[in-house]
N, C-alpha and C positions, 0 to 999 in steps of 0.2 A: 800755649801760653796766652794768647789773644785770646782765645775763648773763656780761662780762666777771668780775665780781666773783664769780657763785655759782663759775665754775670756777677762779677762784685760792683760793677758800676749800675745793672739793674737792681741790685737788693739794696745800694745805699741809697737811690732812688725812690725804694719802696720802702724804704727804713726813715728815710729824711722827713715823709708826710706827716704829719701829725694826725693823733687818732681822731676817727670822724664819733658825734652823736652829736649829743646838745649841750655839749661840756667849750666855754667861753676858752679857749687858749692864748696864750699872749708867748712869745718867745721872748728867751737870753741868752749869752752865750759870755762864758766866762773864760779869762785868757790866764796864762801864769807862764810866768817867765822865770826860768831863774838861771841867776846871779855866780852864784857857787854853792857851795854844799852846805845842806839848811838854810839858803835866802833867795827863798822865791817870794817874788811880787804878782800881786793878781787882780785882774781889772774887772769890771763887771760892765756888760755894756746893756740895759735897759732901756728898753724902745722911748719911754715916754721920758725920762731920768736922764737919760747919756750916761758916759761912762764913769763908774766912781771905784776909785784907787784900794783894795785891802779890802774888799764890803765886809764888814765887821767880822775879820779874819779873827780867831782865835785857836791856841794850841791844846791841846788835851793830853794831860801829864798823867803816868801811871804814878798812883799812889804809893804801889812797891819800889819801883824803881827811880822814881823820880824822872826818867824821861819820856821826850814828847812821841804819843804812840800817834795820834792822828789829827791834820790841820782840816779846820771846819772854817769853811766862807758861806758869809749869807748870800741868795741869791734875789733878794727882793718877792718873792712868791706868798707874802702874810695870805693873801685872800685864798687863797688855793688850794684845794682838797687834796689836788696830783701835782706831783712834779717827774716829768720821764724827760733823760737823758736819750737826747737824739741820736746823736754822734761825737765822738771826739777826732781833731786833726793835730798830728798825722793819727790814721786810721792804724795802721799797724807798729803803735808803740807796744812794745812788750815790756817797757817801764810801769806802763798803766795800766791794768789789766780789771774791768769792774767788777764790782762786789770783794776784790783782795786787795787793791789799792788804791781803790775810788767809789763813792757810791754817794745817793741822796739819802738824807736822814730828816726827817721833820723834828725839829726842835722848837720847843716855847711859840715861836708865833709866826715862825718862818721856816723854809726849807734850806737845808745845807747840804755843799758841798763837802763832802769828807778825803782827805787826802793823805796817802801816811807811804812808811817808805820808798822804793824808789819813784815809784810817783810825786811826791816830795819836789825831787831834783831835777824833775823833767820841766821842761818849756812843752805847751798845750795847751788844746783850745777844747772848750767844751760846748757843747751846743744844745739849748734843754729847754722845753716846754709846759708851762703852768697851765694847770685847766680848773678852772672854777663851773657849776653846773651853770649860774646865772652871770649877768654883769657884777664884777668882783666889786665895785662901789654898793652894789644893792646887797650885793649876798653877806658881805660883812655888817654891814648895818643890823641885819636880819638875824647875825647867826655870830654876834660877839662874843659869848662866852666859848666858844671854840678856840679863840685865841686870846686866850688867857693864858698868863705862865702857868708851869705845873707848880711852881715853888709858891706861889701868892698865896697870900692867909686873905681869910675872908672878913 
């Protein structure tokens, strides 16, 4: 059992670093708490920003059925080509499970958090890093129409 444990604490070690090249990274780590069933709240804590309340949380409702299939929070990442999910705590929620109840989606001009069934309900913390190749002040400047809505008329 100890031996099981020193090697999940060497891979979350090796897992925590962020990837190396020439890609600019900035860290975040998003919390969600919840309340009761369907009222989680979720903080966003941005190195430069501090922490802001709901970051432009929104529901996504099936058309057929009219309920909500999965909750999307902005993560502050506009400038950013990548966004990879480091870790989430606790590490062995089997509420949250990625890619089937949590995952990053690039949307219009930001990266989101996706979250949908029992994931939903769970209190967790997410831990995720942006990488832009240049200074993200210079590389938007340079490379505006990338973050353009897709809906925008010309």
């Amino acid at each position: 059992m100890m031996r099981i444990s020193i090697i999940l604490s060497i891979f979350s070690i090796i897992c925590a670093s962020p990837p190396k090249g020439s890609f600019y990274w900035t860290d975040r780590e998003i919390s969600c708490t919840s309340y009761a069933v369907n009222r989680t709240r979720c903080v966003l804590n941005h190195p430069d920003l501090g922490p802001e309340q709901n970051p432009e949380c929104f529901d996504e409702i099936s058309p057929t059925t009219g309920e909500k299939t999965k909750t999307f929070c902005a993560l502050g990442c506009e400038e950013s080509l990548e966004a990879t999910l480091v870790k989430k705590d606790p590490s062995n929620s089997r509420k949250c499970v990625q890619h089937y109840t949590y995952n990053l989606e690039r949307r219009r001009q930001d990266w989101y958090l996706w979250r949908n069934g029992s994931c939903l309900d769970t209190t967790i913390k997410f831990h995720l890093i942006c990488g832009t190749p240049t200074n993200p002040k210079i590389f938007y400047r340079q490379n505006e129409e990338l973050f353009l809505y897709e809906d925008a008329t010309d």
